[in-house]
C-alpha positions as CSV (number, residue, x, y, z in Angstrom):
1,X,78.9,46.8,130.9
2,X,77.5,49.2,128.1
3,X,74.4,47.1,128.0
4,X,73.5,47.9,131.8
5,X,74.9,51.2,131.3
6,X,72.0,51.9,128.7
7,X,69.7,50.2,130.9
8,X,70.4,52.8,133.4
9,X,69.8,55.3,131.2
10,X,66.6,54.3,130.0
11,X,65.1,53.3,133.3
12,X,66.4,56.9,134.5
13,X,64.2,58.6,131.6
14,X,61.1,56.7,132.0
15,X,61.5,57.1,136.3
16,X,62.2,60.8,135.8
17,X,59.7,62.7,133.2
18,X,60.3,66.0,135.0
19,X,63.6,65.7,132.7
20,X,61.7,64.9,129.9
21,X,63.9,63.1,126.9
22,X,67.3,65.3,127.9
23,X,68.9,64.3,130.8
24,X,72.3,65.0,129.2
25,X,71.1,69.1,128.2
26,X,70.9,71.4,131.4
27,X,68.8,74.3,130.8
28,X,70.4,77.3,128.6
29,X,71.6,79.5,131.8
30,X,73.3,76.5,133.6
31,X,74.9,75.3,129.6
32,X,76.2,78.7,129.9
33,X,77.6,78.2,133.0
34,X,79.2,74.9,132.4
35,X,80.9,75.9,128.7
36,X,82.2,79.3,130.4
37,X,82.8,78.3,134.2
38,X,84.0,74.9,133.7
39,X,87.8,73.7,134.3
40,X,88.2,73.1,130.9
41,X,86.9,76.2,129.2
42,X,88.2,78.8,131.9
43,X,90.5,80.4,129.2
44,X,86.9,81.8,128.2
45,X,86.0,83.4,131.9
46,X,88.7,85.8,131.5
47,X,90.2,88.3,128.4
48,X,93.8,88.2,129.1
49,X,94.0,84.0,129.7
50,X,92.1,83.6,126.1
51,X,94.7,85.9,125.0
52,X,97.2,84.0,126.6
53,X,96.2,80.6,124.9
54,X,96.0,83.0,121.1
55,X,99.5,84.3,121.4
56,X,100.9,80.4,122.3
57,X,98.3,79.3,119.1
58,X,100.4,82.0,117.1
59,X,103.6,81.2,118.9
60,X,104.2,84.9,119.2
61,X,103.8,87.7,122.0
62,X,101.4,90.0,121.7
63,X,102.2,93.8,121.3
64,X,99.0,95.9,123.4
65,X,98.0,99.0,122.1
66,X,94.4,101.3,121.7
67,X,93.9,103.2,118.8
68,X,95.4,106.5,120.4
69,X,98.8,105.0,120.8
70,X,98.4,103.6,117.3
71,X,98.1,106.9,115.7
72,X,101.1,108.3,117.8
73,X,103.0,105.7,116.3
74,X,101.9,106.5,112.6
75,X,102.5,109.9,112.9
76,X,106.1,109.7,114.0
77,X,107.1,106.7,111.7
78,X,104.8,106.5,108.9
79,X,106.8,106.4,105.8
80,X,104.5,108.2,103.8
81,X,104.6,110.9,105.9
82,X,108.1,110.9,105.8
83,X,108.3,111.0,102.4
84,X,105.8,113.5,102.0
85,X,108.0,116.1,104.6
86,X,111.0,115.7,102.2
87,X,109.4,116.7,99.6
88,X,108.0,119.5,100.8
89,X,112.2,120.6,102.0
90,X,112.5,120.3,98.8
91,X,110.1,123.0,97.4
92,X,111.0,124.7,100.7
93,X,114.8,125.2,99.4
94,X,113.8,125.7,96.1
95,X,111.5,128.9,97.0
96,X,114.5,130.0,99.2
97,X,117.1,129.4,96.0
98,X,114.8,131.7,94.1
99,X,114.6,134.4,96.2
100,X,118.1,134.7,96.8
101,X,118.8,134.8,93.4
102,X,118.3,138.9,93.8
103,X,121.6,139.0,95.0
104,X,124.7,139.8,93.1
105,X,127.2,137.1,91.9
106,X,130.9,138.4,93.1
107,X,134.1,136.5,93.0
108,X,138.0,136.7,92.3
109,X,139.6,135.9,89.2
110,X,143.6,135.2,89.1
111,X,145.4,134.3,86.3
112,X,148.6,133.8,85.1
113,X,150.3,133.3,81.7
114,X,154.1,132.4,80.6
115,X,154.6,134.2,76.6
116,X,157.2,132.9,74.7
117,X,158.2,133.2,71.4
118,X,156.7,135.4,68.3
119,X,153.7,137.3,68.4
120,X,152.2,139.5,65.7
121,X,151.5,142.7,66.5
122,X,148.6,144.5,65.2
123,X,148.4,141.2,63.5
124,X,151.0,142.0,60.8
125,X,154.4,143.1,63.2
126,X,156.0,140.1,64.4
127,X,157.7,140.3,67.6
128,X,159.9,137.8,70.2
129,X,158.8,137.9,73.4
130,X,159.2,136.3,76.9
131,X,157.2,137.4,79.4
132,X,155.1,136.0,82.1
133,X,151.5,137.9,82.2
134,X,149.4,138.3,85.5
135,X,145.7,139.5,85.9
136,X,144.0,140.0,89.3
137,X,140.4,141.0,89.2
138,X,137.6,141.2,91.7
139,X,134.4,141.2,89.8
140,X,131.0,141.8,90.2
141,X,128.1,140.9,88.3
142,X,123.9,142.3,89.1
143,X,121.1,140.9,86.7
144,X,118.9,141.5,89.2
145,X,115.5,141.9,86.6
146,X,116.5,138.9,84.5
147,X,113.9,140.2,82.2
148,X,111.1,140.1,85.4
149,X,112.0,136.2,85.0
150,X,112.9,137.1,89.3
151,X,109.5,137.7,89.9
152,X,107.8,134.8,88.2
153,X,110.2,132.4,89.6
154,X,109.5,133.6,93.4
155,X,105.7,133.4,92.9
156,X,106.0,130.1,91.2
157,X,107.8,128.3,93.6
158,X,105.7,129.7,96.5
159,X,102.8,128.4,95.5
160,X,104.4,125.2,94.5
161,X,105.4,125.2,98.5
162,X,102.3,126.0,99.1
163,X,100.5,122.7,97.1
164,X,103.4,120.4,98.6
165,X,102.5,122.2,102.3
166,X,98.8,120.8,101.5
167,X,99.8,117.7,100.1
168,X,102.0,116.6,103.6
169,X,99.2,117.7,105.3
170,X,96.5,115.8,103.2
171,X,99.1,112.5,103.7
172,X,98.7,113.7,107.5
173,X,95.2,113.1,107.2
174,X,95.2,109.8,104.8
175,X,97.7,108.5,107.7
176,X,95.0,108.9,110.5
177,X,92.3,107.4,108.5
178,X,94.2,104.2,107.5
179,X,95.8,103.9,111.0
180,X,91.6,104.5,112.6
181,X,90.3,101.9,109.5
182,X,93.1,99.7,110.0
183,X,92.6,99.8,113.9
184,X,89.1,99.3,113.9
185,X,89.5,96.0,111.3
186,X,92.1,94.9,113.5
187,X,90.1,94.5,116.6
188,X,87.3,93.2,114.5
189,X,89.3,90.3,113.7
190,X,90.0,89.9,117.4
191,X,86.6,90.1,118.5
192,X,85.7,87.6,115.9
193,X,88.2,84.9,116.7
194,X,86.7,85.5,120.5
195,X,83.0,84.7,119.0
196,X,84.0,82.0,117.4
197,X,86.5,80.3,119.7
198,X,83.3,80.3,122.1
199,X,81.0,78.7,119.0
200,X,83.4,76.4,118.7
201,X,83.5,74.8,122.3
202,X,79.4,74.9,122.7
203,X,79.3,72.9,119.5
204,X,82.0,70.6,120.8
205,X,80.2,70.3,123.6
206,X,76.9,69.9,121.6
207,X,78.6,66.6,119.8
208,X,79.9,65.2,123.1
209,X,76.0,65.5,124.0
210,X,74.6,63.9,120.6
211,X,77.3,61.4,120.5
212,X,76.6,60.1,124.1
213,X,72.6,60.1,123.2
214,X,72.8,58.0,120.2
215,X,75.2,55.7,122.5
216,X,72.3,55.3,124.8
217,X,69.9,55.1,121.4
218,X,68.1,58.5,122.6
219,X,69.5,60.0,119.3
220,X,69.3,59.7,115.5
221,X,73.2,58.9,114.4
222,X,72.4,61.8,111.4
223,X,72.2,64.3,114.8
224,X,75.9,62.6,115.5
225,X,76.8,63.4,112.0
226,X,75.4,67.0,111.9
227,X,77.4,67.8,115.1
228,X,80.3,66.8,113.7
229,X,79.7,68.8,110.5
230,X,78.5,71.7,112.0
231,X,81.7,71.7,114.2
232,X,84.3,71.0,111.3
233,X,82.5,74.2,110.0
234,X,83.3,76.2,113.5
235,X,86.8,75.0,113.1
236,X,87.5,76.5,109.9
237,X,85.6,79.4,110.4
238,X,88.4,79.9,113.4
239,X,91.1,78.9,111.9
240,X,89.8,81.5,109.6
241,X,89.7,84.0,111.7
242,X,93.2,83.2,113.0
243,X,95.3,83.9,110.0
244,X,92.6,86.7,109.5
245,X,93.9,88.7,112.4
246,X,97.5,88.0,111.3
247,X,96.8,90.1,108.4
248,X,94.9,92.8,110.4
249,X,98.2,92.8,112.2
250,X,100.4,93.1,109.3
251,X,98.6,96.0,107.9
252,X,98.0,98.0,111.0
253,X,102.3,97.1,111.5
254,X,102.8,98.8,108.7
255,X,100.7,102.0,108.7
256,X,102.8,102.9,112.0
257,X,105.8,101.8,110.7
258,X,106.3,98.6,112.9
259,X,107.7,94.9,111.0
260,X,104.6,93.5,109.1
261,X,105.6,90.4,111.9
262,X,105.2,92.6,114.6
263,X,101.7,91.5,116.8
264,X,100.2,94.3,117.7
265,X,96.8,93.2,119.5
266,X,94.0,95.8,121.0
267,X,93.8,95.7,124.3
268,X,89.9,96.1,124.2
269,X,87.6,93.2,124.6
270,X,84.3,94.7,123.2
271,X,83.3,98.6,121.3
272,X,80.8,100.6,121.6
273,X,79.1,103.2,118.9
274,X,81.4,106.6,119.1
275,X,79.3,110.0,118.3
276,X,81.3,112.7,116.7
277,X,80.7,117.0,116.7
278,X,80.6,116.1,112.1
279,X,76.7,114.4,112.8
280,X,75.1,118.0,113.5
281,X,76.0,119.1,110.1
282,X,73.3,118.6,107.1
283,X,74.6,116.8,103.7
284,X,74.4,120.4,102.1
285,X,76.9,121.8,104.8
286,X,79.2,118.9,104.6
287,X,79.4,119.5,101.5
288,X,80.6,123.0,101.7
289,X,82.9,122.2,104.8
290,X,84.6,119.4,102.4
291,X,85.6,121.7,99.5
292,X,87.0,124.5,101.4
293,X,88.5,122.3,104.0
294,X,90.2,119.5,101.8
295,X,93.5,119.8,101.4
296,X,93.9,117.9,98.1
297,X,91.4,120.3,97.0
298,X,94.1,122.9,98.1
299,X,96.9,121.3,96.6
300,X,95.1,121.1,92.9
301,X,94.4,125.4,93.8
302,X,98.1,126.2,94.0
303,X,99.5,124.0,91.3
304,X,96.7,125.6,88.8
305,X,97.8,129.3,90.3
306,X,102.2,128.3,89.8
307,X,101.1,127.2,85.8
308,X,99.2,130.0,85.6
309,X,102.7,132.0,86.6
310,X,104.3,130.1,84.2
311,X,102.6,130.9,81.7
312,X,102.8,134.5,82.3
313,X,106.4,134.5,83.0
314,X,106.6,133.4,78.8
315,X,106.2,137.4,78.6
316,X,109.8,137.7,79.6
317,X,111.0,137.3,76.3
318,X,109.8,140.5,75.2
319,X,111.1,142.0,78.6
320,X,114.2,144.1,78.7
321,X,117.0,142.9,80.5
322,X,119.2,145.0,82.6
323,X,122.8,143.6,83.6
324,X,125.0,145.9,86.4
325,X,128.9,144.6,86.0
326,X,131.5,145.5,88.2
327,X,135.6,144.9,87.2
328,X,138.3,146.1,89.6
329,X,141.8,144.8,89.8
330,X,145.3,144.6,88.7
331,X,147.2,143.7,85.1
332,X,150.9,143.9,84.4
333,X,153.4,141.7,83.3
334,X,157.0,140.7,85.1
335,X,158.4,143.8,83.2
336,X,156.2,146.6,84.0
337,X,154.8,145.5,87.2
338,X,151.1,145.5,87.6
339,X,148.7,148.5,87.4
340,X,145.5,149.6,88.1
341,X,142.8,147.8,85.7
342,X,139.3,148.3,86.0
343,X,135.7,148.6,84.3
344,X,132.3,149.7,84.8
345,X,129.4,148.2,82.3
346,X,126.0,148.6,82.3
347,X,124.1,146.3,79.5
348,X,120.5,146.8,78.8
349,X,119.0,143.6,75.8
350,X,116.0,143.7,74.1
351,X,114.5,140.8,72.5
352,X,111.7,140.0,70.0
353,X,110.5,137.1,71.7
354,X,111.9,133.2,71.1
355,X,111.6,132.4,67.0
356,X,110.5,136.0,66.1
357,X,107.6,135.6,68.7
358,X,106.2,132.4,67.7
359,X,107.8,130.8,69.6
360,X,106.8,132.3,72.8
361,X,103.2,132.5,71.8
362,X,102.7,128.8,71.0
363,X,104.5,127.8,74.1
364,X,101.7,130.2,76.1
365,X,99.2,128.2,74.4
366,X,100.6,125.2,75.2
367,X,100.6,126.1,79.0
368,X,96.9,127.7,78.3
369,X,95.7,124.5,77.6
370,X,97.4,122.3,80.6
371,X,95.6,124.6,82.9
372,X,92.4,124.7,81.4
373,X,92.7,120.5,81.9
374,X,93.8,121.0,85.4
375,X,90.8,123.3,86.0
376,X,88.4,120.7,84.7
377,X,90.0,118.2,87.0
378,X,90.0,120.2,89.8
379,X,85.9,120.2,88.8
380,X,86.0,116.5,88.7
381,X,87.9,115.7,92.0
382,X,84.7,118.5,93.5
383,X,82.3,116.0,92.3
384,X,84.2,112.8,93.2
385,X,84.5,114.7,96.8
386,X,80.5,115.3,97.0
387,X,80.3,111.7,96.3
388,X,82.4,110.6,98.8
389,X,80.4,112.4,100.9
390,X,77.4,111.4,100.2
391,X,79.3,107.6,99.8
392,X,80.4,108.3,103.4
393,X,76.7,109.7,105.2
394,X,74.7,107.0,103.9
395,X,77.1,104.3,104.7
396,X,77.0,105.7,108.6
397,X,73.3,105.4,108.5
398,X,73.2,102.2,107.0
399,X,75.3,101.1,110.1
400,X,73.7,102.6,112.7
401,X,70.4,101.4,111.4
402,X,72.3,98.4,111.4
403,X,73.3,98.2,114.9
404,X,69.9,98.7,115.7
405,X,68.5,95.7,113.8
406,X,71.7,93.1,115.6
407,X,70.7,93.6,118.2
408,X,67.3,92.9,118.0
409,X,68.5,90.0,116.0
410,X,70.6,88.8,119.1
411,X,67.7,89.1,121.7
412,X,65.5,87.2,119.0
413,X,68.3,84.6,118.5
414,X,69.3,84.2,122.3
415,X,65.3,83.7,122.7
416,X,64.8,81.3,119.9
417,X,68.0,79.2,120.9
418,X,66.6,78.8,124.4
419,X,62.9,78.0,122.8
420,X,64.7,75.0,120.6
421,X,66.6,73.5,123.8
422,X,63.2,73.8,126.0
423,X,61.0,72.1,123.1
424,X,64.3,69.5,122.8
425,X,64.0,68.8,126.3
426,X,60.6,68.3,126.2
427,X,60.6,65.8,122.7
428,X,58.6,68.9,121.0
429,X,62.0,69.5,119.2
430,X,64.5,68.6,117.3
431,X,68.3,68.3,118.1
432,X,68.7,70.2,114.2
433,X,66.8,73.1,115.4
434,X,69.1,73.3,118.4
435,X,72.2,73.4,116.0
436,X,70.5,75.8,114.0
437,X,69.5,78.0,116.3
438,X,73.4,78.1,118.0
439,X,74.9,79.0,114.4
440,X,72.3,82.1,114.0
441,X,73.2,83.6,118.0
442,X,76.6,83.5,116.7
443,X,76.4,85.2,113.4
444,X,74.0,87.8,115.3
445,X,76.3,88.2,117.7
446,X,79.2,88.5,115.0
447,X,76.4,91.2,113.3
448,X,76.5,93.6,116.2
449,X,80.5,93.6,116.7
450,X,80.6,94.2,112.5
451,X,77.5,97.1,112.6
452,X,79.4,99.0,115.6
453,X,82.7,99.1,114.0
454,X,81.0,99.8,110.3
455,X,79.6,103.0,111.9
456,X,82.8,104.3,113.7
457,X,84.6,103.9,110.1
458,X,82.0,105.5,108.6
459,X,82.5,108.1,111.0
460,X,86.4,108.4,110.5
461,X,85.6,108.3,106.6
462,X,82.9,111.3,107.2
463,X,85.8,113.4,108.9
464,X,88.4,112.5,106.0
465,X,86.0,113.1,103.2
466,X,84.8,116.6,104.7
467,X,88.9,117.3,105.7
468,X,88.1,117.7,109.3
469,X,90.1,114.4,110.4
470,X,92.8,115.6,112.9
471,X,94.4,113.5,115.7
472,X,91.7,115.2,118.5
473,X,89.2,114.3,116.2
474,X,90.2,110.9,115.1
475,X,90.2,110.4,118.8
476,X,86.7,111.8,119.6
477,X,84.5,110.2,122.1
478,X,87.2,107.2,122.2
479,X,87.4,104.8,124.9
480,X,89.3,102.4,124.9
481,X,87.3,99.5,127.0
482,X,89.2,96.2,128.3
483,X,88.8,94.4,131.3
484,X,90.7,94.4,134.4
485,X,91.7,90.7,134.0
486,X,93.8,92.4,130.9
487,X,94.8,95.4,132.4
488,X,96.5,93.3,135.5
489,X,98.1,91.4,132.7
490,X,99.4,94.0,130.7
């Protein structure tokens, strides 16, 4: 039976030289048609059945989302951020504790005391009492210029509000750039997985083709053998890709504060280059905009302006101190009753300074000197920024030159892959050069996804670096794009 089989074939070929030496390869269009349209690879034709057949590979259901609901989600439950608000309470109450401390201390003292028993009087008359001694006292107490130690402490602890104000806001930011970043390599991974789920059934389909050639002795059995090579290499490249979007989903999960197991999964099925108000700016004005906008670059400011304080308030020492107290109450004892008791005093210290001076003086060096370091690294994180900068504009170039050159790469890849299966078809090629022109469509193809998304980062990184990233702005010239298949499905 296989012997007439093959004798079909071969009388087929020679009757039929219209076909040339490929009856078994339609032209590229109508391949197309078959690998997408077919029964068997429908899951292909539309976004939310390849999605489908994903979430049963990963035995888990998927959790849609877009970028802008991603960064909702991060802002509400992102623990940094959380962290980052209680620790600015926490300076908040402190600045509030200070400035209260202007007012007075008052409270009510009661005592009581049983005597029994010999006393000395004067410390030489002995005498035998038994008594029971009471005290009632309402007192009040007013260091209100604490040797001008008030005053430093207020100042301090406001800017030290201030630099834990910029820091939660600067964590704000961080949050919308690794949300955007991790996003963005999120649907990456999904758009990958789609590119290579469809390389992987054309080169199944290209080893069904080889394998039923060399049956009919059309083919080389190497061909056979680098079908089969090429599509063990497609199947761990997808499998790849697989547990690579499992990660993607663990670390965008917990950016927004979802279970690292939780499947979140874009609902877009392709991207396109977004264009942002921060590309009208030169490199000199970004520059500029970054170290007057950053808020890091804030946060260093106020902490250098609070040691500076501190270091001033070591002039207290030498500083007077003033203390207003208030006594008013009632003394007696079971015997005489209790009478009127009360006192007003009014206490003014001067000191020469902790350890004769020294002591203050090498402790106001000692502060001198952590703030002429923290000037210097405020000096270095202005460089570092500028770098970043420049890190950031050159990498956004890079990409969008980048984008430009995929593509052209695809067109010149989709052209040279149809070339190989028109000279096969004709015996002017080889079945190699078919193979070899699928695997570099696909990695063009992979290119262009990879370029876009390297340019929006870019982009997102460009507003971080420059401190312009808010939520409206993270979210600039976004659209979301899926199909309608997922849309209905969702």
């Amino acid at each position: 039976m296989k012997f007439i089989f093959r004798l079909f074939l071969i009388s087929y070929f020679l009757l039929n030289t219209s076909f040339g030496a490929n009856i078994l390869l339609p032209d590229y269009s109508t391949m197309k048609e078959y690998i997408k349209g077919s029964a068997s690879f429908s899951e292909l034709e539309k976004q939310a059945e390849f999605d489908k057949a994903l979430s049963d590979e990963l035995k888990t259901e998927f959790i849609y989302t877009d970028l802008k609901e991603c960064l909702k989600y991060a802002l509400n439950d992102n623990y940094d951020i959380k962290i980052k608000s209680k620790l600015y309470e926490e300076r908040l109450w402190n600045f509030r504790n200070s400035v209260v401390k202007i007012i007075p201390d008052i409270h009510y003292d009661y005592s009581r005391q049983e005597l029994r028993g010999d006393f000395l009087v004067g410390g030489i008359v002995p005498v035998a009492v038994h008594e029971i001694a009471t005290n009632l006292y309402f007192n009040f107490e007013w260091n209100w210029f604490n040797k001008g130690r008030y005053f430093f402490d207020v100042f301090q602890n406001k800017y030290l509000l201030n630099k834990a104000k910029a820091e939660q806001k600067f964590t704000f930011e961080e949050t919308l750039l690794k949300t955007s970043l991790a996003y963005y390599n999120l649907l990456l991974a999904k758009l990958e997985i789609e590119e290579y789920r469809a390389n992987l059934f054309e080169l199944r389909y290209y080893k069904e083709m080889a394998e039923a050639r060399f049956q009919a002795g059309l083919d080389r059995k190497y061909d056979v053998k680098r079908a089969e090579a090429d599509l063990a290499l497609a199947v761990k490249d997808y499998e790849t890709s697989v547990n690579n979007l499992r990660l993607k989903q663990a670390q965008l999960s917990s950016f927004i504060g979802l279970d690292v197991l939780s499947a979140v999964y874009p609902f877009e099925t392709e991207v396109s280059e977004r264009e942002i108000f921060i590309d009208k700016f030169n490199l000199d004005e970004l520059f500029e905009i970054a170290l007057s906008a950053r808020e890091d670059i804030k946060a260093m400011r106020q902490k250098i302006k609070a040691d500076i304080v501190k270091k001033h308030s070591n002039i207290s020492d030498v500083l007077p101190d003033f203390v207003l107290s208030y006594n008013d109450g009632l003394a007696g004892t079971r015997r005489t009753g209790l009478n009127e008791n009360s006192s007003f005093v009014f206490t003014s210290t001067i000191s020469l300074g902790k350890n004769l001076l020294a002591g203050t003086i090498t402790k106001m060096k000692a502060e001198d000197a952590l703030i002429k370091s923290e000037e210097m690294e405020l000096e270095k994180k202005k460089d570092n920024i500028r770098t970043s900068v420049l890190s950031a504009v050159l990498t956004r170039d890079n990409a969008k030159n980048g984008i430009k050159a995929s593509e052209e790469e695809f067109e010149a890849a989709n052209g040279s892959l149809k070339l190989a299966i028109g000279a096969y078809k004709t015996g002017q090629g080889t079945f190699v050069e078919v193979l070899d022109a699928q695997t570099i469509k696909t990695q063009a193809k992979l290119n262009i996804n990879r370029n876009i998304i390297d340019y929006n980062k870019s982009q997102l990184q460009l507003l971080f670096e420059t401190g312009l990233i808010t939520f409206n702005s993270a979210l600039e010239n976004y659209q979301g794009k899926y199909s309608q298949e997922v849309k209905d499905c969702g």
